[in-house]
Each structure stands twice: as structure tokens, then as C-alpha cells.
C-alpha angles and dihedrals in degrees: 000000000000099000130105097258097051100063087063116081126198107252113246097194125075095298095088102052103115123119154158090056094322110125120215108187111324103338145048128238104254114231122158142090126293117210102214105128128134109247146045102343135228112291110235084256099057082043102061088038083062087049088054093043089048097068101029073074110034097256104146106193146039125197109210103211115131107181099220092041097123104209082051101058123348104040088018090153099058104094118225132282113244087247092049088044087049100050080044094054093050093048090050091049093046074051094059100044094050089058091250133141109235108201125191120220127191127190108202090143090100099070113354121120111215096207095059106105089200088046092066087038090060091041095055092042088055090046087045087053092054087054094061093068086051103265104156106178133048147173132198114220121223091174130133092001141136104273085194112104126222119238097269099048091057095062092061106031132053089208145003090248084054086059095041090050098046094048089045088049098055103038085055091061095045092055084058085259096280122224084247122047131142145178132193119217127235083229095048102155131045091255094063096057126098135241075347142302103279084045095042106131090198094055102042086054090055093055096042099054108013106099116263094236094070130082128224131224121237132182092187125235093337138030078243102027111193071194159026124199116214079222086055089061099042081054098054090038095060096042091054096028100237149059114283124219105246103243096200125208105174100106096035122121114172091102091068110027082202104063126069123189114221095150116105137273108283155148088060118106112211089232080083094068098077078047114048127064085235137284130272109195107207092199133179124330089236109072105214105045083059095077091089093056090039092052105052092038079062099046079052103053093045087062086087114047117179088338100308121120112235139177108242101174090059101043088058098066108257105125101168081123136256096242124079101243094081095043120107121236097280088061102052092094147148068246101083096048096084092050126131143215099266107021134055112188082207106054084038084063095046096059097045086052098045085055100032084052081063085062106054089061095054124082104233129200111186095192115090112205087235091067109110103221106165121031090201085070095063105128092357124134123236114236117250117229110235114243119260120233118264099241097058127079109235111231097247089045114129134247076248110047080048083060090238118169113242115254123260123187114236118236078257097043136088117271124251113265108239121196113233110229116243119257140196099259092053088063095047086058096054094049090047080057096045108038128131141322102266109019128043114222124261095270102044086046088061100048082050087049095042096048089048094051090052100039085051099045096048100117090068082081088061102059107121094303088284130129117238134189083249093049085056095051081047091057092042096058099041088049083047087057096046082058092050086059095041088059090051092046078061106047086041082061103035093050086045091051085053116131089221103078089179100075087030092068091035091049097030110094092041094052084048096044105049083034084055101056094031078065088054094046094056094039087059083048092052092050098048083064093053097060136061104208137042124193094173130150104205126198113301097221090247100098119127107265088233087075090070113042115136102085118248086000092069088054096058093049091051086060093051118101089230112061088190092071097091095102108053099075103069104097136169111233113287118192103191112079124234139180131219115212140154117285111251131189090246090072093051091111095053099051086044086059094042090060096041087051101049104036081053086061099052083052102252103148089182086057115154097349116194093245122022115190116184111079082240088053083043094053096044113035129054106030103261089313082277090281097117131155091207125024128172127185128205115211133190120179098289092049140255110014099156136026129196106200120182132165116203105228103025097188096067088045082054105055089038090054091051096064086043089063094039091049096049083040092054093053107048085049127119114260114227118235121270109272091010122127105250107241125234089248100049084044093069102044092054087045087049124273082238080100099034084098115002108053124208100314109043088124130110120276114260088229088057085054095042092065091033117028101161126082121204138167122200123179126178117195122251094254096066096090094173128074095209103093094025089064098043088064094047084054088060096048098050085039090060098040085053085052100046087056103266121133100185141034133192140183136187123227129190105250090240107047088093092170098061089041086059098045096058098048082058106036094053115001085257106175125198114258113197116231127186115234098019111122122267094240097060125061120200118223121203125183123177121240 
């Protein structure tokens, strides 16, 4: 505390508002990504892309902390292998030419004890040998630990913080106190203080003993902070005596794998920036979708320049103007009222997007051949491949270099299939979907306005069959929210049909998954027009929010008849493209076909016979005798190839059934001769075989119905090798039944049909419920709705 450079302390005012390289006093203001995510972490070559990119934007710093790299946090005090110091060395060193500031971070907080002389030995020699490769700057990480000491470390220290703040201090000493060195509390958001930030102990603690030259991490109010007030700030700064780097969480989504943040940077008024260290922004897992975060934080930091307040929107060129009066209807949001002077979330977005959109259509290769990947090849010569001869055609050689003529479709013969190119709006779209943690974006607000208006105004279609002036607006709006997913169905192919691979698999299982339940969403829309009554009992609002997690995703699925749909949208990649639409007695011979055909290839050779006659033959041949409540079809470019068949009450369709089969039975009987006893035999068939084998009671327990009352059959043919689609349209059928009143389906499938047994645990989560009395060979599957 004695040295030179401790008596000088880092202003917190606006003297210190410079940023983006440009030096106020003695520091920077820091801007720039953390890497500080739980999950896989970046690869070198995404790395050095976000160094480029960096200073392509005036971002100034990157934080290497991965969270589950294990010689960072989990095994911190293993040293580096030569080939990972060597792929280090040359990551500090990209850093440096790019002009950024490459900062080491290290997390012992899980298992060191600070009163082990030979525990902060083995921590200075790991960070030493980091300097080695050139590594300058450094931070120690007390996050998302146990606050709790060990014995021994009780004896020595008053507080964990006392024992954080001593290691930190002399670590940082023995580094030569560096111009950059940080540490992240163990209480790093206002939540996690006690009683509250200005009376933390633990903090007071931290700006009273850790040495002034070090700066301290801060997430804001929250771990996850939808703000943060410039007061907020003032409060934490005078209790640490300093100005925090902002740690920000708000496009971070390691905490839900099925949410991704594309929306801008917000909730931060540019009057922080005097007042803040800098900002570190800790974004998605996945790299590439993260453009979108890095680029408006830094449209947001150049709004102060050396301490002038400036208007960056507007300097780069987009002057469709900062006020409200020349935005289009999107914009007209709750949005812009938070707006300042110098910085519109909205207008940031626009012009990441404008220049991310530049980058879809690019092939992108991330490795540079300088890059010393294997320290065996040094000197080494590559081997040459021997030329092929020239009268055989290399495996990688071209339609063109073969000499093939290109492909053209004959008058008779299927078009070719173009890609449509992406466009802006596209990508506005997907943001609006992805947007932020705690908002959707315009577009997506509107499709969940749209689809509760409809799904709650439903009943004007039932007004005595005729057609109001309510009932049109009805069918307007539900036609106004089959457009909205159109236009996501088109931004889902257009982003897939993208030259650069790269974003596509980054971005690739949330666009499917939030364009998956969006179909089932208009397919419940279009069948709520199609009917003229509802009886449904829609979600009552107290689920555990861990049902829903997924985003907007989760919304959709709120406003779905059927709350155990949740797990039918997360799908692996399918190139073939199917639809999902109602059942119609027109496709009666192809579902037919479809069960013939695939009952034949589980070796049934009684498959589908024209009259079963045990309930269990009842329950598992012909689909529901085509008399369904619900049907849905799945189609591929041949047809039919799946079909999805309920009836609401099953044990009405039952007993109905029954005297359909000892009537048909009766009749295709032999007749006895005239004056002849009737044998006992003979007696059953004309009374119907339905009691050859199962006796008066072979039905279903009324306690079984009672928990599934409704019956359905569902079937896919062998050829869809994807569950995508399957299960969408099992997400329509149970989503009907559910509106139609039912809490409970059921279905009965042959024990060695192993295919179909498989296809409905995974179609729906069915589970096997055990009866008395039902025959070995059929297991009877039940699912709540």
C-alpha cells in the first residue's frame, strides 16, 4: 500500500471517461468480451476472429476465464503443457497485434487454502509461467464459490474476504503490480450483499484493504442485471472506493441451453460510462451468434470519446433518425422510452445487423496456415500426394473439371430448388425472437399478442354458424398470425441455405426449435377455425418456471392448450422437408396403407385384419375404425407418409365399436342348417367373437379411463428417418385432444412391434401403464395432458 503506484488511485468521475484506446490520466477505459461462460469454450481461431473484430470496433480488452477450462478453474494449479503454452503464447501475442489487451484469469477460489504458504507458491509460479508467453495483465476470480473458510484458514483470517483480499494483494506485488489487475468478488452483484451493498461487510472489507491499484468486478444489481442504475453504481463505488468494471451478464446464456440473446446492448444509460472502469460484456456460449452483443456494446461505449458526449448512432450514417416520429411501427415501442440522448438500442441493432447480414453470405475460415499447431511437424516436410493419372476422375474433382453437363429439369420434371437469398429483415426477425433476458423483441411481442387474442376469442366463431362482424376480425387475425410464421418458416430457410456454415450451426437448433413450436402454434390457430366450439381448460399461470424454460418458446407453449408439450420441440438437423395438416377422409387409403405396410414389416402377418375382434385387436389394428375427433397427416413430397388419430372419450368409441364387430361377425357367420341345434360354437360367432376369449368384463378399468379417456393411434412410415416433424404433429394431436377437454390419452401397441414402441416414447414422453387382465403380447401406453 506504500508504493508509488498505490498512492495513486484510478479516478471514478468523469475523468476517467475515456474509452475505446483513448487514455484519460493514468488508465484506459476498459471495453471489450469476457469470456467467462459455463460451457465448451471458444476454440484459438474464434478467438483471434474476436480480436479482429475488436478492433475493427474499438473494443480494447478480452478476459480469458472459461469457466470449464479446466487449468483455469478446476485443476488451476496444473502448468501448462509446451503445446498449450505454445497455442497461449501465440493467442497473447494475435491479442497484441490487434491492439488488444489480453488479460489472464485464474479461479482457485474452489479448493485453495490461503493460508498455505506452498498454495500461493504454486499459484505465483502458474501465473509466472503465463508471463512467460507475454501475458501482461491478470485477474483472480472469487466468483460462485463457497464463502465458507477451512480450519486453517480461520486461524489466520477475520473473513473470507480478509483472506481474498490478502492473496490478491500479494499476488499482485509479486506480478510488479501490473497497470491492469482485477479480482472478482465472491459477492459480485447487489443480491448477493448483505444487509446491502453500502453495509456489506464483505465489501467494505474489499475497499478498505485490497490495494488501490486493482480493480474490482461487478454484475449490477443482479447476476443477470435488465439494469443498471447510474445510483447503483455511485452506492458500490463508494463502498470500494473505487469504480467497478462492469461484468455483464445480459447477453449471457449459459444459465438455459435453450435461450440465445441476439437483442442489443440496453438498460444501460451512457451517463455510466464517466462513471464505470469499463465494461466487460460475458455473451452467448456459442461465438458467432455473439456479433450482434459485441457490436452494440461497442456503439455504446464510442458515445463518450475522450470525455466528449457524442452521438454515435448518428455519426455512423444511419439517419433514420433518433426520435420516434420517423420510426416504423416496430419501433414504436415501450423501447424507446428509455432512450438517451446518444444511444438507441434500436438504431445500435440495425446497424450490427446491416453489417452482420455481409457475413452469412461469406464462406469464413477462422485457422491461419501460420498457426503452429503441432510442435512434432517443426522442420518437417509435408508429404507430397502423388498425381493421379490423367485418365481417372479424383475423388474431390468438380462436375466441371469431369466435364458433366449441368442439370436441367425437363417441362414434366421437378424444378430445381433455389436458395433465397437472407435479408435484413430476416435478421431483424430473429433478433426480435431472440432478444434479451427479460423483453422479446417487437415482432415476436405481436405473434404472442396476436395468438392470445385468437386462442381467447375463439367462441365468436360459435355464434349460431353465422358470421359476424366479430367472427371476420377472428379470421383476420388468425390469418395475420399464419403470415407472422410464415415469415419465420422463411427466415428458418433462408438462414439454413447461408454460405457461411459456421453461424448456421451455431444458430441452427434455436431457429428449429422456436420455428417448431411456432407450426404447432398456427396449426392449433387453424384448428380453432375449423371448429365451432371449444371446451378447453387452458393453463392456469402456476406452473414451476422451470417448465418453461426455453424463452419465447416457452411463451408459445403457455399459450398451448397442452402444457406437456414442452418436450417435443428439441430436434437434430432433417433435410427432407415435411408438412403437418388436418386428417381428411380423402387420405383414408393412405393411412390405411401406411398401417398395412408397416404392421407387414414387424412381421405381423394378421396386420390390420378387416374385423378384429379381441379389445386388444380392437385397440391395436385398424386406426380408430376412421372414425376419429382429431386427425392429423404428415406429408412429404410423395404424400402421406404419417398419420396422428384421437377420439376424445374412448370408452364410448369402444363399446360402439363392439356392436360394430358383433354385428359384422354375425353376418359373415355360418348359418346353421334349418332344424339343426345351433352349436356352442356357432353360438358365439353369431353372438359376436368379442366374447369368444375375453368374457363380460375384457374392457378397460374405469379408473384407467378415468386418468386417460382419450384413445389415439398414431403410425409414421419407415422412410422418415428424422423425429422433427413426427413429433410436431403429435404436438397438434395431443394439443387438440387438451382443447377439446380431455386430460389424458392412451394408445395400445403390439409387444413386438419394437419400432412403433419406440416411436411414441419419443414422439410424446408416453410412459407403460400395467393392467390386469390385458394380454402379454400389448403394452398400453398413458401420458397426461
Amino acid at each position: 500500500m506504500d508504493s508509488k503506484k498505490g498512492e495513486q488511485k484510478p479516478p471514478s468521475g468523469p475523468e476517467a471517461a475515456g474509452s475505446n484506446g483513448t487514455t484519460t490520466g493514468r488508465k484506459t477505459f476498459i471495453s471489450g468480451v469476457v469470456e467467462g461462460f459455463y460451457g465448451r469454450p471458444w476454440t484459438m481461431e474464434q478467438r483471434k476472429e474476436l480480436f479482429r473484430k475488436q478492433q475493427k470496433w474499438g473494443l480494447n480488452t478480452y478476459l480469458y476465464a472459461p469457466k470449464d477450462d479446466y487449468k483455469h478453474r478446476m485443476f488451476w494449479r496444473e502448468m501448462y503443457s509446451p503445446e498449450e503454452a505454445e497455442q497461449l503464447t501465440a493467442l497473447i501475442t494475435a491479442a497484441k497485434e490487434h491492439d488488444i489487451d489480453f488479460i489472464y484469469a485464474l479461479s482457485p477460489g474452489l479448493d485453495i487454502t490461503f493460508s498455505n504458504p506452498r498454495e500461493v507458491s504454486t499459484l505465483k509460479r502458474k501465473l509466472d509461467q503465463v508471463s512467460r508467453f507475454g501475458c501482461r495483465s491478470f485477474a483472480l476470480l472469487f466468483d460462485d464459490i463457497d464463502a465458507d473458510m477451512c480450519p486453517a484458514d480461520r486461524k489466520v483470517f477475520s473473513s473470507s474476504a480478509d483472506a481474498q483480499v490478502s492473496l490478491t494483494n500479494e499476488i499482485f506485488q509479486h506480478l510488479g503490480e501490473p497497470e491492469t489487475f482485477m479480482i472478482c468478488p465472491t459477492d459480485y452483484c447487489g443480491r448477493f450483499c448483505s444487509p446491502s451493498v453500502s453495509e456489506s461487510p464483505y465489501l467494505q472489507t474489499v475497499g478498505e484493504k485490497l490495494h488501490s491499484g486493482i480493480d474490482v468486478l461487478w454484475t449490477g444489481p443482479k447476476v443477470v442485471s435488465n439494469s443498471i442504475p447510474v445510483e447503483s453504481i455511485e452506492e458500490v463505488s463508494r463502498v470500494l472506493k473505487r469504480a467497478p468494471v462492469i461484468w455483464d451478464n445480459i447477453h449471457a446464456n449459459d444459465y438455459d441451453q435453450k435461450r440465445l440473446f441476439l437483442g442489443p446492448y440496453k438498460g444501460r444509460s451512457t451517463d455510466l460510462i464517466p462513471k464505470l472502469r469499463g465494461v466487460l460484456t460475458n455473451p452467448n456460449c456459442e461465438f458467432e451468434p455473439n456479433f450482434v452483443a459485441i457490436h452494440t456494446l461497442a456503439t455504446w461505449c464510442k458515445s463518450h470519446v475522450n470525455g466528449v458526449r457524442k452521438d454515435i448512432v448518428m455519426a455512423e450514417g444511419d439517419n433514420s433518425g433518433m426520435s420516434t416520429q420517423g420510426k416504423g411501427e416496430e419501433d414504436n415501442s415501450e423501447e424507446e422510452q428509455e432512450m438517451d440522448e446518444l444511444y438507441s438500442p434500436r438504431q445500435a441493432l440495425k446497424l450490427a445487423l446491416a453489417e452482420w447480414l455481409e457475413e452469412f453470405g461469406a464462406p469464413h475460415q477462422y485457422a491461419t496456415p501460420e498457426e503452429p499447431m503441432d510442435t512434432d511437424r517443426e522442420g518437417a516436410a509435408e508429404p507430397r500426394a502423388p498425381e493421379a493419372p490423367q485418365d481417372t476422375v479424383t475423388p474431390m474433382q468438380t462436375d466441371e473439371q469431369a466435364g458433366w453437363e449441368p442439370y436441367v429439369p425437363g417441362p414434366q420434371d421437378r424444378p430445381l430448388y433455389t436458395a433465397e437469398a437472407l435479408t435484413l429483415d430476416d435478421l431483424t426477425l430473429m433478433a426480435d425472437l431472440f432478444y434479451l433476458p427479460y423483453e422479446h423483441g417487437p415482432r415476436a411481442v405481436r405473434m404472442l399478442h396476436e395468438l392470445h387474442w385468437v386462442r381467447t376469442n375463439a367462441g365468436v366463431l360459435s355464434q349460431g354458424g353465422k358470421e359476424t362482424e366479430k367472427a371476420a376480425e377472428w379470421r383476420s387475425r388468425a390469418e395475420k398470425f399464419v403470415e407472422m410464421y410464415e415469415a419465420v418458416n422463411k427466415m428458418f430457410t433462408r438462414v439454413c441455405n447461408s454460405a457461411n456454415r459456421g453461424i448456421v450451426y451455431d444458430l441452427y437448433p434455436y431457429i428449429l426449435e422456436i420455428k417448431s413450436i411456432t407450426s404447432v402454434a398456427k396449426q392449433f390457430v387453424e384448428w380453432l377455425g375449423s371448429h365451432t366450439e371449444s371446451s378447453a381448460q387452458f393453463l392456469s399461470g402456476d406452473q414451476e418456471p422451470f417448465s418453461f424454460k426455453g424463452g419465447l418458446t416457452g411463451e408459445f407453449q403457455r399459450m398451448l392448450p397442452n402444457d406437456a408439450v414442452h418436450d417435443l420441440f428439441r430436434q437434430p438437423p432433417c433435410c427432407q422437408t415435411y408438412s403437418v395438416r388436418p386428417y381428411f377422409p380423402k387420405d383414408e387409403p393412405a393411412v390405411r396403407e401406411i398401417c398395412r405396410g408397416t404392421h407387414s414389416e414387424g412381421g405381423d402377418s394378421q396386420a390390420c385384419p378387416p374385423h378384429p375382434q379381441t379389445m386388444e385387436d380392437r385397440l391395436t389394428g385398424v386406426p380408430l375404425g376412421f372414425g376419429p375427433d382429431y386427425g392429423f397427416v404428415l406429408e412429404d413430397e410423395d404424400g402421406v407418409c404419417g398419420y396422428a388419430l384421437g377420439v376424445t372419450h374412448a370408452e364410448a368409441f369402444l363399446k360402439k365399436d363392439e356392436k360394430s364387430q358383433a354385428r359384422s361377425a354375425s353376418e359373415k357367420a355360418p348359418k346353421p342348417s334349418s332344424g339343426k341345434d345351433v352349436s356352442g360354437a356357432q353360438g358365439a360367432m353369431l353372438s359376436g367373437r368379442v366374447k369368444e376369449e375375453e368374457g363380460e368384463d375384457r374392457n378397460l378399468p374405469k379408473t384407467f379411463l378415468g386418468r386417460f379417456p382419450s384413445l389415439i393411434k398414431a403410425q409414421i412410415h419407415p422412410k422418415v428417418a428424422d423425429n422433427a416433424a413426427p413429433r410436431s404433429m403429435m404436438g397438434c394431436l395431443l394439443t387438440s385432444l387438451k382443447d377439446g377437454g380431455s386430460h389424458g390419452a392412451f394408445c395400445a401397441v403390439k409387444q413386438a412391434d419394437t419400432r412403433l414402441l419406440d416411436l411414441y416414447s419419443k414422439l410424446g414422453g408416453f410412459e407403460e401403464v400395467k393392467l390386469e387382465g390385458v394380454q402379454k403380447d400389448v403394452v398400453i401406453l398413458g401420458k397426461g395432458l
